[in-house]
VOSEBA-993530 format. One record per atom (N, C-alpha, C): residue in one letter; z, y negated, x negated. Coordinates in nm, 3 decimals, always signed. Layout:
# VOSEBA-993530
type = A w = Z v = Y u = X
...
END
This chain:
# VOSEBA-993530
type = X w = +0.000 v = +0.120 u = -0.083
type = X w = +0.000 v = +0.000 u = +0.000
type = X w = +0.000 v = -0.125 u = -0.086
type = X w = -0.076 v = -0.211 u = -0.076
type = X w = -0.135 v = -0.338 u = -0.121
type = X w = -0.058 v = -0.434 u = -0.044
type = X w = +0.090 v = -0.499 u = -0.118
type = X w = +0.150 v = -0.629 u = -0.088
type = X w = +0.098 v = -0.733 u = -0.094
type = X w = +0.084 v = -0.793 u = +0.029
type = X w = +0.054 v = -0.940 u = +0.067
type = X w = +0.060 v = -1.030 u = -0.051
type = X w = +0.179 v = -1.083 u = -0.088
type = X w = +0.191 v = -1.152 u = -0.151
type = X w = +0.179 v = -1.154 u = -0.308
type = X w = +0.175 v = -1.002 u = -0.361
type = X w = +0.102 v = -1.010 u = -0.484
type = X w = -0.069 v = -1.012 u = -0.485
type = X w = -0.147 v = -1.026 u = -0.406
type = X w = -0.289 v = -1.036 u = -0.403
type = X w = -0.253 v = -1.194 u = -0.432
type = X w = -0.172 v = -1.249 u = -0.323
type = X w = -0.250 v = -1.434 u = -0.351
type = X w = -0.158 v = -1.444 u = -0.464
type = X w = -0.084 v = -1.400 u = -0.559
type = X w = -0.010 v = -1.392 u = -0.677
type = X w = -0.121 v = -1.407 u = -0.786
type = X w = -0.194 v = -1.294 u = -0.809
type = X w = -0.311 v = -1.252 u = -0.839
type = X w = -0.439 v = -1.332 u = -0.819
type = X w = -0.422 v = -1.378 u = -0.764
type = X w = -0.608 v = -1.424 u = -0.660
type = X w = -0.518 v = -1.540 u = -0.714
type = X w = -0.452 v = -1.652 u = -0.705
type = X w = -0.393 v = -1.758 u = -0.810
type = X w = -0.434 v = -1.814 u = -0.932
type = X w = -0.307 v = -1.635 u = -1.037
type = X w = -0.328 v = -1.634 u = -1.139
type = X w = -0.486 v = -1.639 u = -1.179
type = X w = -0.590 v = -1.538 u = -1.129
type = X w = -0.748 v = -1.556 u = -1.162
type = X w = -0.788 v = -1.682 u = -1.118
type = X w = -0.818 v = -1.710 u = -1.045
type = X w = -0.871 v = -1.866 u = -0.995
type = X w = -0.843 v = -1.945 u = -1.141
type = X w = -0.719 v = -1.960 u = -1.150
type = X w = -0.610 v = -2.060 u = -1.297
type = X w = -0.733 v = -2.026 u = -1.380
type = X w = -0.741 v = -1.910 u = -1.454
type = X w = -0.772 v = -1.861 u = -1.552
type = X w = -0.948 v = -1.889 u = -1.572
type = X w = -1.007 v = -1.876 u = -1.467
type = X w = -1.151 v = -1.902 u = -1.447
type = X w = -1.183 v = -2.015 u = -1.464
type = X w = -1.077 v = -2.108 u = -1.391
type = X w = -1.107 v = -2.254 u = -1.364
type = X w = -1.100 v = -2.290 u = -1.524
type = X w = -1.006 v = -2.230 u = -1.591
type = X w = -0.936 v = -2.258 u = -1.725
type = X w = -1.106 v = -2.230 u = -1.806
type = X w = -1.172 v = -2.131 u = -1.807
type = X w = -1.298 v = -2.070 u = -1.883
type = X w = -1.404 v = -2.158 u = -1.832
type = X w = -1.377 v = -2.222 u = -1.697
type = X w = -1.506 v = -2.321 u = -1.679
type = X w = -1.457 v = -2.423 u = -1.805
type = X w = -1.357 v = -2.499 u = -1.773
type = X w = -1.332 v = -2.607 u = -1.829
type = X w = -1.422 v = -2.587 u = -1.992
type = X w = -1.353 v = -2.505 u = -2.080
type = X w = -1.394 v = -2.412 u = -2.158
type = X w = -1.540 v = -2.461 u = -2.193
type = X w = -1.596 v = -2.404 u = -2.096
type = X w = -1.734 v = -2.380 u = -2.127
type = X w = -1.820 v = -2.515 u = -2.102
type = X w = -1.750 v = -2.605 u = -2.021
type = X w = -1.804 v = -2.763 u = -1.981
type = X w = -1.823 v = -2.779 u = -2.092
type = X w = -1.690 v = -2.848 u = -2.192
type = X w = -1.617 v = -2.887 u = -2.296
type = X w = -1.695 v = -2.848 u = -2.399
type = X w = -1.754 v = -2.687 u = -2.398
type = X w = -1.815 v = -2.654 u = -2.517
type = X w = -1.981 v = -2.720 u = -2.479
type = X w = -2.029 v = -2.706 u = -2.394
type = X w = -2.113 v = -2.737 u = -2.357
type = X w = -2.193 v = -2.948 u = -2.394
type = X w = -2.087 v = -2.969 u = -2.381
type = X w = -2.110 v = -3.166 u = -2.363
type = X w = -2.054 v = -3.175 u = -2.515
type = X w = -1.999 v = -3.105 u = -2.588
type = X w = -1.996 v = -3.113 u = -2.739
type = X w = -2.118 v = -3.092 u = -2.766
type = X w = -2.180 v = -2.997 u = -2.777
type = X w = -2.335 v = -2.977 u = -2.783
type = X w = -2.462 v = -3.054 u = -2.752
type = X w = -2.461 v = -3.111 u = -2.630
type = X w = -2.485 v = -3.264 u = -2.581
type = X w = -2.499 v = -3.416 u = -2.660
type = X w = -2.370 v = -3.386 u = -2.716
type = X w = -2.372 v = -3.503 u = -2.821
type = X w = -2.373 v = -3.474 u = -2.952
END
């Protein structure tokens, strides 16, 4: 059985972490740019 509240625990923590690898990859990206 799959608890409620550790999925949006989870589904959170990833979102954080992705958002964190966009940033990442903007950042590396617009260095390159200039």
């Amino acid at each position: 059985m799959f608890h409620e509240g550790n999925y949006f625990l989870y589904k959170y923590k990833f979102d954080k972490l992705l958002s964190l690898s966009n940033l990442l990859k903007i950042s590396y990206k617009l260095k390159i740019k200039f």
